[in-house]
Every structure is written in C-alpha cells, then in structure tokens.
C-alpha positions in Angstrom: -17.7 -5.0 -23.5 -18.6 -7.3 -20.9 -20.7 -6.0 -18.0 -18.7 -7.3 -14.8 -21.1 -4.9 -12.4 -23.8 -6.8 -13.4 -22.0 -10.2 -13.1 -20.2 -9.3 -9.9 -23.7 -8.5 -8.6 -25.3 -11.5 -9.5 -22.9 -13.7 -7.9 -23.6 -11.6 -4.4 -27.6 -12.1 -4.7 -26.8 -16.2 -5.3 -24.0 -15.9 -2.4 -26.9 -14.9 -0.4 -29.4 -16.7 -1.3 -26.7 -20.0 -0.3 -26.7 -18.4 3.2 -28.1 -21.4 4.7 -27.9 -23.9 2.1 -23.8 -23.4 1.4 -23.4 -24.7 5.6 -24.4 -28.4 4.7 -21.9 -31.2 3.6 -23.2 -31.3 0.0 -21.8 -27.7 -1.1 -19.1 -28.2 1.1 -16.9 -26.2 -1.6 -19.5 -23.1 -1.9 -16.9 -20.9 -1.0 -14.3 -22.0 -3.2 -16.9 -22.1 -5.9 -17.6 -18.8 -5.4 -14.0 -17.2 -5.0 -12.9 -19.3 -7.9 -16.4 -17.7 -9.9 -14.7 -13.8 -8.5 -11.0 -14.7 -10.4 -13.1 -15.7 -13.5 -14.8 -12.4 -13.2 -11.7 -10.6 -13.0 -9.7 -12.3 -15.7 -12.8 -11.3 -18.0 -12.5 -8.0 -16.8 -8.5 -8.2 -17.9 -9.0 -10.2 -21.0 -12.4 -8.5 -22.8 -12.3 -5.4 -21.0 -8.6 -4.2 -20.9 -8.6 -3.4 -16.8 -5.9 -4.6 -15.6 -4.4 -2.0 -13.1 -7.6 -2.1 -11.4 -6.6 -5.4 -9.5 -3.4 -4.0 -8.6 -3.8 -5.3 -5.0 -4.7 -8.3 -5.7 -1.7 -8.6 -7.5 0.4 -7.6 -4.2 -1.1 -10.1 -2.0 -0.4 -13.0 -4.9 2.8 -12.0 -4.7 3.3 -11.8 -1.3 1.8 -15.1 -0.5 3.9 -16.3 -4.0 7.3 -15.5 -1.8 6.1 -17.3 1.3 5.8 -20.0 -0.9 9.5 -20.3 -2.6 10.3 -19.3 0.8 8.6 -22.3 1.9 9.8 -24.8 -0.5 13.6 -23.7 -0.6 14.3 -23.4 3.5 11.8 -25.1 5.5 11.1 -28.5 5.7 7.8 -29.2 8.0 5.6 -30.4 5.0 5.6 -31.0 1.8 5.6 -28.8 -1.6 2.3 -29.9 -2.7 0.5 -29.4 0.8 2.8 -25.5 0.8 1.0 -24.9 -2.6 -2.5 -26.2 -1.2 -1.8 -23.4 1.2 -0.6 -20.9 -0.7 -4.2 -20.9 -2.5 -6.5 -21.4 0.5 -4.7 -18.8 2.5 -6.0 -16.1 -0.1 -9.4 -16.3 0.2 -9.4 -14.3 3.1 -8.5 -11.4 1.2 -9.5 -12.2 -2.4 -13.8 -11.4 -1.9 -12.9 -7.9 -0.3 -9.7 -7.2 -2.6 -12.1 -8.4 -5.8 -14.9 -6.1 -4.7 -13.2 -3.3 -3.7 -11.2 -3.3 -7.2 -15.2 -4.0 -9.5 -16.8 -1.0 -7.2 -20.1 -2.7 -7.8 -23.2 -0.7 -7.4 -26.6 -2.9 -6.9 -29.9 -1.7 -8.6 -33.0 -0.4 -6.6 -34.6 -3.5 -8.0 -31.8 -5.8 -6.4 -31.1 -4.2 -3.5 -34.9 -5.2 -2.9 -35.1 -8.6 -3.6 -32.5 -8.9 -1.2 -33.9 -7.3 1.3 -36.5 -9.9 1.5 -34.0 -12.5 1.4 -32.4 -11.2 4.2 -35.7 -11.4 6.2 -36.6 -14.9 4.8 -33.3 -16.2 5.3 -34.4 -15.0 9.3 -37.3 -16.3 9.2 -36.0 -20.1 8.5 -33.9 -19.4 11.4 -36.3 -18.5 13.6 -38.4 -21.8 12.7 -35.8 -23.6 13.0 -35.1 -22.5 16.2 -38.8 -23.0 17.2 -39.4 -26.2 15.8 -36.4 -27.8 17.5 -34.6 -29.1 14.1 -31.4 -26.7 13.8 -28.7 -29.0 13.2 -31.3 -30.4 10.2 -31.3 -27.3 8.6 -28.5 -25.4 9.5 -25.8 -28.3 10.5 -24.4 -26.5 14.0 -25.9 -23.6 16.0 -22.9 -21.2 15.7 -24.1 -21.0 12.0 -28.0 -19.6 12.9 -25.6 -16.2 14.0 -23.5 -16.1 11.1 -26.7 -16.5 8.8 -28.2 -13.6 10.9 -25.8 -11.2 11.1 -24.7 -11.6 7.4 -28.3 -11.0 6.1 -28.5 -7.8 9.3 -25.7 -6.4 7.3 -26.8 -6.8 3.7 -30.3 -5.4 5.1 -28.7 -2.6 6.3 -26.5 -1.6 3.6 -29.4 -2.3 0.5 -31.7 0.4 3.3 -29.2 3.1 2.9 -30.6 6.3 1.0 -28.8 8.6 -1.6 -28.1 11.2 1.7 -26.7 8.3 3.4 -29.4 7.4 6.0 -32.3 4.3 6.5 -35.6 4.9 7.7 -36.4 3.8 11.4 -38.3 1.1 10.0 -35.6 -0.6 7.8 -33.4 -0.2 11.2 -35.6 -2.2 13.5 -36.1 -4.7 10.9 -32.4 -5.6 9.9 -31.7 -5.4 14.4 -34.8 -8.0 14.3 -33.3 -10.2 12.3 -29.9 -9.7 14.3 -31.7 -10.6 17.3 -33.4 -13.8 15.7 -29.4 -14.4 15.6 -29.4 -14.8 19.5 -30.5 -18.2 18.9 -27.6 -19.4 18.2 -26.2 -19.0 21.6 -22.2 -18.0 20.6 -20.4 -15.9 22.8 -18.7 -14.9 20.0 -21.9 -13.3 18.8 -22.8 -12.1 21.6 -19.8 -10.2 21.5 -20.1 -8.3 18.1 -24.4 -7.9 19.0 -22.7 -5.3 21.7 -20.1 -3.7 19.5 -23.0 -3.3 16.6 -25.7 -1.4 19.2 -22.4 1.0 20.3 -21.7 1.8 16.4 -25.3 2.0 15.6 -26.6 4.2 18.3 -23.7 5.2 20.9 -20.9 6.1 18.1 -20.5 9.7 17.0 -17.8 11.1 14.5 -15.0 12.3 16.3 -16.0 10.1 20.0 -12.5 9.2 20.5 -10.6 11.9 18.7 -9.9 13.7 21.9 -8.9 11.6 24.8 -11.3 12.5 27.2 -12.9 11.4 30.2 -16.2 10.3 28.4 -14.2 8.8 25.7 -12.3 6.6 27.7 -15.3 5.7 30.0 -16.9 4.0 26.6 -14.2 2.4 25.5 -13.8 0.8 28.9 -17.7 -0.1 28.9 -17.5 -1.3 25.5 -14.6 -4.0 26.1 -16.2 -4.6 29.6 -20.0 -5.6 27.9 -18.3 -7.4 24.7 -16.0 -9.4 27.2 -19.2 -10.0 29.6 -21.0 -11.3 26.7 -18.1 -13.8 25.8 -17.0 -14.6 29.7 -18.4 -18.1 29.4 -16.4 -19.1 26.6 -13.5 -17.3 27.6 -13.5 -18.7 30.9 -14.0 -22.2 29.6 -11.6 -22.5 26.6 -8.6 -20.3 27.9 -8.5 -20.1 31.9 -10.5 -22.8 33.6 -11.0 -25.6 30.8 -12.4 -28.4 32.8 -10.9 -27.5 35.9 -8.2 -30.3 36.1 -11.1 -32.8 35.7 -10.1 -35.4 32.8 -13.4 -35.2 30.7 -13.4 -36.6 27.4 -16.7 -34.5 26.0 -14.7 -31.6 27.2 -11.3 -32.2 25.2 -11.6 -30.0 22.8 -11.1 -26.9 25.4 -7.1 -27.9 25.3 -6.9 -27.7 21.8 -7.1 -23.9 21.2 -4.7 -22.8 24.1 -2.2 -25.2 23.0 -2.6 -23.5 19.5 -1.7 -20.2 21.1 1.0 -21.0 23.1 2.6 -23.3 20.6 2.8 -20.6 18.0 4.4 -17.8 20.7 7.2 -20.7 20.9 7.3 -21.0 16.9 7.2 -17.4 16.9 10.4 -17.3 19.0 12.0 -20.5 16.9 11.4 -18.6 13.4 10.9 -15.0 14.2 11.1 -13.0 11.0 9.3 -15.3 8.0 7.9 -18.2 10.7 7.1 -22.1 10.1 6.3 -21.6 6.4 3.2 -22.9 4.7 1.7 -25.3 5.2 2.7 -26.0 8.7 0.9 -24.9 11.1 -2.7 -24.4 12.2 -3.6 -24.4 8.8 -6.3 -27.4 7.0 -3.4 -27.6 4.8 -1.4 -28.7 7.4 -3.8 -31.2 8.6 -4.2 -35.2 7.8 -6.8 -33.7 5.5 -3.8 -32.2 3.1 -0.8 -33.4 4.4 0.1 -33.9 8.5 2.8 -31.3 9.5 5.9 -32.1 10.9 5.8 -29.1 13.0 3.2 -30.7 15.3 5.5 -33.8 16.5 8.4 -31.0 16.5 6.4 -29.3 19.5 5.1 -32.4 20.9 1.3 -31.7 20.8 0.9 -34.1 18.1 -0.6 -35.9 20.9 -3.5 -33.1 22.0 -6.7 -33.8 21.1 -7.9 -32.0 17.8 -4.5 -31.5 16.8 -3.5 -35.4 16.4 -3.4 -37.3 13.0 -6.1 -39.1 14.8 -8.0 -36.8 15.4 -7.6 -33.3 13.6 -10.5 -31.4 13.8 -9.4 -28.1 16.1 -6.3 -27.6 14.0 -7.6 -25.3 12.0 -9.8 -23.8 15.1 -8.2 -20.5 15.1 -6.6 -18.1 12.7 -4.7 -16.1 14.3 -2.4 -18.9 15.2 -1.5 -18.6 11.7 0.6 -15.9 12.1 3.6 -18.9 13.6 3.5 -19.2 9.4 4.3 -16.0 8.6 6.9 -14.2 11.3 7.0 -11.3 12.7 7.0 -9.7 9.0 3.6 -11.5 8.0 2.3 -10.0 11.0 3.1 -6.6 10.3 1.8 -7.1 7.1 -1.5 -8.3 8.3 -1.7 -5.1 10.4 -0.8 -3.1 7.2 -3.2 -4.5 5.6 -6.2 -3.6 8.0 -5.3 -0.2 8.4 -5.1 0.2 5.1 -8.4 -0.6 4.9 -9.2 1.6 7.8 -7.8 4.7 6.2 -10.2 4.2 3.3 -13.5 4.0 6.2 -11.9 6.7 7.7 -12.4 8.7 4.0 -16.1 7.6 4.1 -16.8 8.9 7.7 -15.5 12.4 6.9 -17.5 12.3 3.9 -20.7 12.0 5.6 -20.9 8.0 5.3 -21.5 7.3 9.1 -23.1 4.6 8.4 -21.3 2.6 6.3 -18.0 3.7 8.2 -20.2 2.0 10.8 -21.4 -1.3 8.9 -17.3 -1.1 7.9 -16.3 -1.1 11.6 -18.7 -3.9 12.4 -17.4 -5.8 10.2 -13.7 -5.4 10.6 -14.7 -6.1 14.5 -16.2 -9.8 13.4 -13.2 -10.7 11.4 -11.2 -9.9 14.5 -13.2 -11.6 17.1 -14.1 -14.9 14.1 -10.1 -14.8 13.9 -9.4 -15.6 17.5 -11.6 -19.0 17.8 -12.6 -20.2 14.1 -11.5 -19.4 10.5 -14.4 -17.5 9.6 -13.3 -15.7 7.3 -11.7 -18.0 4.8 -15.3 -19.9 5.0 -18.4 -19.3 3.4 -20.0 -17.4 6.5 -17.2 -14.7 5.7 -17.8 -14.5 2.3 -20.2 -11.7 2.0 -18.9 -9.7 4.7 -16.0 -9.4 3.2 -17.3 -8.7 0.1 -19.6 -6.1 1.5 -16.5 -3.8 2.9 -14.7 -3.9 -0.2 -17.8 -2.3 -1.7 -17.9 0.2 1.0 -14.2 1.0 0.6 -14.4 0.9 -3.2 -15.0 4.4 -4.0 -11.7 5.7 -2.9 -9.7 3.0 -5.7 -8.6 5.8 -7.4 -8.5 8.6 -5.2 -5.0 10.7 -5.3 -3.1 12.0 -2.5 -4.2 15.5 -2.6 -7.8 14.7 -2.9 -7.6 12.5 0.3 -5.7 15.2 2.0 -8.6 18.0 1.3 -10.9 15.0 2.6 -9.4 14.0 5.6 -8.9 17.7 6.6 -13.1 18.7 6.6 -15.1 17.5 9.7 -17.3 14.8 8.9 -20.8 15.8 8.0 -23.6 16.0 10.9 -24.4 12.7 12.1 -28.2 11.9 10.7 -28.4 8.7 10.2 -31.9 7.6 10.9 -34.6 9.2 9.1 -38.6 9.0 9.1 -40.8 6.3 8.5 
C-alpha cells in the first residue's frame, strides 16, 4: 500500500519551499514538473492502490478538453495538430492541482503544518529584504511576483493556523496579514485588489451577509467593488480606457495589447459561437511563435499589434480569459459550471461551521478571477498552491451523497468564532 497522503504532502511543502526560487529562468518548468509529479501520484494511487473512481473528475475534464481537441483537428484549421495537442495539455493545468487535491483529501501533520509556517514567514522575509535592499528583479525576476510570493505563503499560514474547532489565534492572524502586507511591495493593482477583498472576508463577512437582500447588504457589496476597483483604478485606467492617451509611445505599447485581446475574441466569439477558434489558436502560448504562430491572428489583422506579432509575442498569452474565443459559448458555460461547482462544496463548509476556510476558499476563487483578467496565473507556478490549497478545502465533501448534503445545506451555519486567544 503506497502512502499518497504522505507523498501528496511532500510535494506541497517542496512547492513552497520553490516559492521564490521556481520565478527564475532556470526552473522555468517548476510548474510542469510539479503537475507532471501530481499525475505520477495519481497513477500510483490507480495502479498499487486500486483508487480509481476517486479521480473521476479529472477524468471529465480530460475528456472534455480530449473533444476540443478532435474537434480541433477535424474542423478548424488556424494551427496545426501538434501545436492543438501542446494545448490540449497546457490548458489542464489550471484545473489538474485543485482536481488532484481535492480527489487525495490530503491532511498535513502538526509537525508539517509547522515547518511551513516558518516557511511562509521566511519566504516574507526575503521579500521584505529584497525590497529594502533594492535588488528585486535579482531575486525575484519582476515585482508582480514579490505579491504572488506573499499572498501564497498568507494563505498557507493561514490555513496550517487553523484549530480542530475551526479558528486561529489572534497572533497567527496578524502574522500571516504581516506577511500579506510585506506583499504591498510589489506594487500590482491587481493585488491591491484581492488585499481589499481578503480584509472584507476576514473581518467584515458574516454567514448569511448577503442571503437577504437588504439595504446593508447591498451597501457592502457596493463598497466592496468600489475599494477593490479604487485599488486597481491605475491599471484599469491605463491598460483599458486611456492607454497612452493617443500619444505614440513605444515603452508604453504593451497597453494595446490586452484590449485588442478582448475585443478580438468578442468578434471570434461572434464568428464561432458555440465550440469557438479551437486549440491552439488563440491567446494561448500554444498559439504563439513559441509553439506554433496562429493563423487566427493575421485572420483578425492584429498580427501587427505589438505583443501579439510573430515579432514580438510576449502579451499573447497576457490574459486568460480571452481564452474563452477557443472554447464557445459552450466552454464558457462549462467554465461557469465548473466554478460553482466548486462553490457548492464551500458553501457545504460554511454551513458546517468552516467560516474560515469558506473564507480562505472565497479568497482564492476571487484571485483566480481577478489573475484571469490580465495574466495566466493560474496555469503558472504562482497558481499552483492556491489551487491546490482549495481542493483540500473542498475535499471532504468527495463522497458526500445527496441526502447528506441536503440535511447540510438546510442547518444555519455555526456561530461565527473565528479568532480565538493568544
């Protein structure tokens, strides 16, 4: 019998211990190391250890991205089969950590949960010199990745702090928001962003805020969108409505790129509504010089914007919702699906008493979304243990039946005490 908790929970504590060292050049295939590490795990778990309904999921999203695919190959034309098949693999790896977690239901040891704690505070603390000492791009390559290092090792802090009754003492709290904070550093709107959305879960959010729509519920809601879009204004303003304000400047380029993007799949969208473009053909690094150019992008003529030339490709894969031009209105849907899928099972923790890890859950579904819109986050490394972190959350409920989830879903969730004593 071969132990896959204790495997699965090894490759988490080296996944975090890559935090910084997996954003340079030389383990510039980390990620793929590590999701190819998860599938060797699970076929060990098949093979020795006979469970193989337990990746039943997985098995739907193969197959799923498996039909895109023939789809692909058999009526659309934009690429070719080898760069499709490139991206039939990459495009699963941003559901294969959370779908491989949540089907192992790993369960980390007082001693590891521990160690990683003070990982999580190191891994801060090289941030935080690095900040102070003026050499990030030496140690972590570009700033956006001092707040993906951050919040990562805020959320592992987090969840290793959580008791048996579900709660963290006030001093494990203001040391995993310290090392959010140190995460400020990095000076991303984007984080900026999900910083607001984690202080409303952590200490605004109460079980039940928005079941009635009220007055006071829709007054937070409002506030909420209002401070996370506040946070991000500068980048919204500058890479969707004024650019470079008709100036032609050539450090400033790159703001056309991700517009372009957008409005070029809305008129794919409309060309191939129901299945889209295919793989492989848009918005994708598959369907850069780096794989194979698409055909798609001289098609729509922006095979001429900068980023998105064969020239110069580096904001083609800048934003992953555009992906959905690949995948129709159907892949769309799906996605959706798929997310509120996920959702129901939080929702199962919450009324269980889990507030906060329905709370760490929410956070983190909220920084896939907002990643989504301007990077590919979480098909990278940064998104790795995220990922992987809400398909332990979720992973209890693998084998809960319908009546079971009724009975849950019909109690009030417990009293919200989620911060104990020192």
């Amino acid at each position: 019998m071969l132990s896959i908790n204790k495997t699965y929970c090894a490759l988490f504590f080296v996944t975090l211990l890559l935090q910084i060292p997996g954003v340079h050049p030389f383990l510039g295939y980390a990620d793929e190391l590590v999701v190819l590490v998860m599938l060797v795990v699970m076929f060990l778990d098949i093979v020795i250890n006979r469970n193989f309904t337990r990746y039943k999921p997985i098995y739907v999203v193969a197959l799923i991205f498996f039909a895109y695919f023939l789809f692909t190959i058999a009526f659309r034309d934009f690429n070719t089969k080898m760069a499709a098949f490139n991206d039939f693999i990459l495009q699963q790896k941003a559901y294969l950590p959370l779908l491989v977690s949540y089907a192992i239901a790993p369960q980390f040891s007082p001693r590891l949960k521990n160690a990683m704690k003070k990982v999580c505070i190191v891994n801060a603390g090289i941030v935080l010199m690095a900040f102070a000492c003026g050499v990030f791009e030496d140690v972590l390559v570009h700033v956006l990745n001092a707040g993906v290092v951050c919040f990562t090792s805020f959320l592992v802090y987090l969840y290793c702090s959580i008791d048996d009754d579900g709660m963290v003492s006030r001093k494990d709290l203001f040391t995993a928001l310290a090392i959010l904070t140190v995460g400020l550093t990095s000076t991303r709107s984007k984080f900026y962003g999900e910083y607001v959305i984690i202080y409303f879960m952590l200490f605004l959010y109460k079980p039940g805020l928005f079941k009635s729509f009220n007055f006071k519920g829709v007054l937070l809601i409002v506030a909420l969108m209002g401070a996370v879009v506040l946070a991000a204004w500068q980048k919204i303003e500058y890479y969707y409505i004024t650019g470079t304000a008709g100036v032609y400047d050539p450090e400033a380029m790159e703001t056309y790129a991700r517009p372009v993007l957008y409005m070029t799949m809305f008129f794919i969208l409309l060309d191939y509504p129901l299945l889209g473009s295919g793989l492989a053909s848009f918005a994708t690094h598959s369907s850069s010089p780096h794989v194979h150019y698409s055909d798609l992008y001289h098609q729509y003529g922006i095979d001429v914007v900068y980023g998105l030339s064969p020239a110069m490709p580096d904001f083609i894969n800048d934003a992953f919702f555009a992906q959905f031009a690949q995948f129709g209105i159907i892949g769309i849907v799906l996605f959706i699906y798929y997310w509120k899928w996920i959702y129901g099972k939080l929702r199962l923790k919450l009324h269980e008493g889990g507030v906060l890890e329905f709370s760490i859950g929410i956070i983190i579904i909220a920084f896939a979304m907002i990643e989504s819109t301007s990077g590919s986050m979480i098909i990278k490394f940064g998104g790795l243990l995220p990922l992987m972190l809400l398909g332990m959350i979720i992973s209890k409920y693998r084998t809960i039946d319908k009546e079971k989830k009724k009975k849950i879903l019909m109690t009030n969730p417990l009293t919200d005490k989620r911060y104990g004593q020192y």
